[in-house]
C-alpha positions as CSV (number, residue, x, y, z in Angstrom):
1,X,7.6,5.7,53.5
2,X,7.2,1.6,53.8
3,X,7.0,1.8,49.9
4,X,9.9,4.2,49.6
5,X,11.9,1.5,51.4
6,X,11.2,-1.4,49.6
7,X,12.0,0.2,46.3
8,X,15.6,1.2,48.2
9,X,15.9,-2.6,49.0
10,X,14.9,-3.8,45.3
11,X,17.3,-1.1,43.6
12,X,20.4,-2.1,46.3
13,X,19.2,-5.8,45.7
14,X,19.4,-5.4,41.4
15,X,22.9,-3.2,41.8
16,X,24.6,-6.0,44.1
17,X,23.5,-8.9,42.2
18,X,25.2,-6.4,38.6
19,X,28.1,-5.3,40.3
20,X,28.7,-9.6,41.0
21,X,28.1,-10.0,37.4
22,X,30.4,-7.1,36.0
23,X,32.7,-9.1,38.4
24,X,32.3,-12.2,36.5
25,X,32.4,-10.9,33.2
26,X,35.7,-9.5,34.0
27,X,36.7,-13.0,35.4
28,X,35.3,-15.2,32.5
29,X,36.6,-12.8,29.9
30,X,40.6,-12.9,32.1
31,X,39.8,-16.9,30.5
32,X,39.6,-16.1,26.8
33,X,42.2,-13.6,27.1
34,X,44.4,-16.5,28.8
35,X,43.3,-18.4,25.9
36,X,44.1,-16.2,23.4
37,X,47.8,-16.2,24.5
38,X,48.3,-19.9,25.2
39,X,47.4,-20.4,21.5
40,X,49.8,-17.2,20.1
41,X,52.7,-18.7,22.2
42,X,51.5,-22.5,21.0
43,X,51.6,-21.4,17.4
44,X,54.9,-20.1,18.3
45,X,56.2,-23.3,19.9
46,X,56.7,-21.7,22.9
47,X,55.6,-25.0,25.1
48,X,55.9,-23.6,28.5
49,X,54.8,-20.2,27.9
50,X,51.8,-21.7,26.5
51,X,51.2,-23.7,29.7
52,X,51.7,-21.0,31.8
53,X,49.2,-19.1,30.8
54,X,47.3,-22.0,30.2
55,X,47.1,-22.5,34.5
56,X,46.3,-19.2,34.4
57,X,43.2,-19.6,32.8
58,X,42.5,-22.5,34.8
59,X,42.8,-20.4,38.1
60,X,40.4,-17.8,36.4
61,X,37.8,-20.7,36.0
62,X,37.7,-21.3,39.7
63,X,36.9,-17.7,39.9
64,X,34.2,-17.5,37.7
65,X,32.6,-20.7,39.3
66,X,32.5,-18.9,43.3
67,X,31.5,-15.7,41.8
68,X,28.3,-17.5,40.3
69,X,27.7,-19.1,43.5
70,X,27.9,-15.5,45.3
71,X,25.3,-14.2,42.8
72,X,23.2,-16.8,43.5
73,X,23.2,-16.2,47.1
74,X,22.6,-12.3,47.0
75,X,19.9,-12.8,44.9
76,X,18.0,-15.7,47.1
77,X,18.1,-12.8,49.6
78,X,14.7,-11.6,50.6
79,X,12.0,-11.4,47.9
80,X,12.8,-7.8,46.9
81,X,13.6,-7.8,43.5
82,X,11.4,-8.6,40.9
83,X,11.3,-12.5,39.7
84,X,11.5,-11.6,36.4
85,X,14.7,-9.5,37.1
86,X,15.9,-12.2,39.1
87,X,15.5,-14.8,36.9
88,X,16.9,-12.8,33.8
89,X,20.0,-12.3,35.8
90,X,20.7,-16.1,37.0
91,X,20.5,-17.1,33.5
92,X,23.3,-14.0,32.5
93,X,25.5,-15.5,35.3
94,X,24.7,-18.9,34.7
95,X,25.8,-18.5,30.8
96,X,28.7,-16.4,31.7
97,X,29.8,-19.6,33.5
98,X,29.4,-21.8,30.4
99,X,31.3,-19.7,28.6
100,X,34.4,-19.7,31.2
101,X,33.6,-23.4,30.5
102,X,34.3,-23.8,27.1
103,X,37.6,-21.6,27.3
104,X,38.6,-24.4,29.9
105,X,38.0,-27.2,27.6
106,X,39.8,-25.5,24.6
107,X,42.8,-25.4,26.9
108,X,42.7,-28.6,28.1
109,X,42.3,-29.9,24.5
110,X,45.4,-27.2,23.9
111,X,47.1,-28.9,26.6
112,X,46.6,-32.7,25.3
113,X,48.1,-31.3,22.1
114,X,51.7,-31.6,23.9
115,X,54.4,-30.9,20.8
116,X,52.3,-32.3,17.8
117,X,53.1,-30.8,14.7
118,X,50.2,-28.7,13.6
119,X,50.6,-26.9,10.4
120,X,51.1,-23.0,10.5
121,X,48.1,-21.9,8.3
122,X,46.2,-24.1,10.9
123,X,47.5,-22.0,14.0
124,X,47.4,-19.2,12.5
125,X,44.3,-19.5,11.9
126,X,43.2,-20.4,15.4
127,X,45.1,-17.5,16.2
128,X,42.7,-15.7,15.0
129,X,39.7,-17.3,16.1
130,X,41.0,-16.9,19.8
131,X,41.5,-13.2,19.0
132,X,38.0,-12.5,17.2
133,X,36.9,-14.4,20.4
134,X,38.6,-12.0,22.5
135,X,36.8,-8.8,20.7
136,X,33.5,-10.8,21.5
137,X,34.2,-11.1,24.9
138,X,35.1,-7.5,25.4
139,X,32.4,-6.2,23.7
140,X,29.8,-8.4,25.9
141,X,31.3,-7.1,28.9
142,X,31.3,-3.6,27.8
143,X,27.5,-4.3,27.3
144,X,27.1,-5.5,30.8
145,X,28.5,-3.0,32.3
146,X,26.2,-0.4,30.3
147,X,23.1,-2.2,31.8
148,X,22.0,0.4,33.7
149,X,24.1,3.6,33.3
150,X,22.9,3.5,29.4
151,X,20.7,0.9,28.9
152,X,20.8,1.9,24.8
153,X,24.4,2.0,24.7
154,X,24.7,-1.9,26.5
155,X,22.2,-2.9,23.8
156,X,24.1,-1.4,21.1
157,X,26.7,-3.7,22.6
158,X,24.7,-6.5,22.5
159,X,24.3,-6.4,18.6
160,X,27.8,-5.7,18.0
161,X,28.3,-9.0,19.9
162,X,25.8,-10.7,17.3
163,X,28.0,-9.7,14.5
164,X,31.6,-10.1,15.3
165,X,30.5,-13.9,16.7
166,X,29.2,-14.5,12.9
167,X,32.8,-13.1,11.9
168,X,34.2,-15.8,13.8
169,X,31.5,-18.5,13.0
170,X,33.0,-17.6,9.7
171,X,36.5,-18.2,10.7
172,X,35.6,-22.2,11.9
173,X,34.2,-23.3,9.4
174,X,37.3,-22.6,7.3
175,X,39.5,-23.4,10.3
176,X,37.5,-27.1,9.4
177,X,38.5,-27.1,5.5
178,X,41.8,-26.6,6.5
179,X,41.9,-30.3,7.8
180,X,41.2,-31.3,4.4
181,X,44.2,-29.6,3.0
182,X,46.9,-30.7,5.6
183,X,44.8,-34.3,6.5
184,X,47.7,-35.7,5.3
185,X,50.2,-33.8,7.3
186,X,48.6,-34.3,11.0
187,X,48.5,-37.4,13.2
188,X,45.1,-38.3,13.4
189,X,44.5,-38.0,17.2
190,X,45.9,-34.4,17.1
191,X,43.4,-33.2,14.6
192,X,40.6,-35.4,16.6
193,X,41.9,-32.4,19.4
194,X,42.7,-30.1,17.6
195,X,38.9,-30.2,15.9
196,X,37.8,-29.8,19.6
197,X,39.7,-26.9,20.3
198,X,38.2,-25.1,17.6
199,X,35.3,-26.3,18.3
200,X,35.2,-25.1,22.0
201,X,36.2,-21.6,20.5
202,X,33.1,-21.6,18.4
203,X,30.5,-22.4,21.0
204,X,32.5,-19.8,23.6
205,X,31.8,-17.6,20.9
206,X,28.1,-18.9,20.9
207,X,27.8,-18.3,25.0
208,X,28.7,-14.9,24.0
209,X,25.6,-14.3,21.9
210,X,23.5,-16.3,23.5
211,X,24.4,-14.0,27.0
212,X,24.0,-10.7,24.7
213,X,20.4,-11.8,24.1
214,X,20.5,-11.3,28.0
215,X,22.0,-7.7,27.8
216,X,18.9,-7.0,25.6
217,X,16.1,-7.8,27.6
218,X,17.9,-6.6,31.5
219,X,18.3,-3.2,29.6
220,X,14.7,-2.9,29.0
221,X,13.9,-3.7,32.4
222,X,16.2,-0.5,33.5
């Protein structure tokens, strides 16, 4: 009976410290959606639609940040669940995190842009960057939340993750010879931002993967 109990506590313990993480996934992925449409309506030269949603994704980051600290909490609780386990799912959360992060800095480096003139193959381009980032995102958190109602299906996820984040490792380094073609066209400090943007965008897409390898080893723990 004392046996059956503790396996209750370790099993409510694992669910409440998943269901905090399929809450942050959600949050972290609201900021690359955010980030997505800040850049569309950028590329548009729509300034102030861009910034709205560009506070959006900033009060999305704030989320992400108290939801880590809540995981971290509910899984200090007792010494239930299995340190392994436990430790797997800090670094999920933890990376989850990062990757709100990164979408944060690729605003603010959106945001430091202000009205420079960036040429149109460039933005387009970013474009769709932020939109293969998007899919990435998605996917992860489809993965996450597959953990442990099908653990085969969440690692299916998990490699799907792998291979649209090469798609868009793809997609930078072209987004980078692009700045040879137009060098001429943009003001230096603007591409000096504008080559952080992108590069935020590619090591988002990088959290993503690296948090997938996550997905992999939790599901064979289910």
């Amino acid at each position: 009976m004392e046996r059956r109990s503790y396996n209750w506590f370790e099993k409510r313990r694992k669910t409440k410290g998943l269901e905090l993480a399929h809450e942050q996934i959600t949050k972290a992925f609201d900021t690359v959606t955010w980030l997505h449409k800040a850049i569309k309506s950028f590329a548009e030269r729509d300034l102030k639609e861009s910034k709205k949603h560009i506070e959006n994704l900033y009060k999305a980051e704030e989320e992400v940040d108290k939801l880590r600290t809540e995981v971290f909490m509910e899984l200090s609780k007792g010494a239930a669940l299995v340190a392994d386990y436990r430790e797997d799912l800090l670094h999920l959360v933890k990376r989850l995190d990062t990757l709100a992060d990164h979408t944060k800095d690729a605003a603010r480096c959106l945001e430091m842009l202000g009205e420079a003139e960036i040429p149109q193959e460039i933005c387009e381009k970013t474009v769709f960057m932020a939109s293969k980032l998007v899919e990435t995102a998605q996917t992860l958190r489809s993965g996450i939340e597959k953990i442990s109602s099908s653990p085969a299906e969440a690692i299916e996820k998990a490699k799907r993750v792998e291979e649209i984040e090469h798609v868009l490792d793809e997609e930078y380094l072209k987004s980078k010879s692009l700045f040879v073609k137009y060098g001429a066209e943009i003001n230096c400090g603007a591409m000096v931002i504008f080559d952080d943007l992108i590069e935020f965008i590619e090591h988002a897409a990088d959290m993503c993967a690296d948090t997938a390898d996550y997905i992999l080893v939790l599901s064979s723990r289910e």
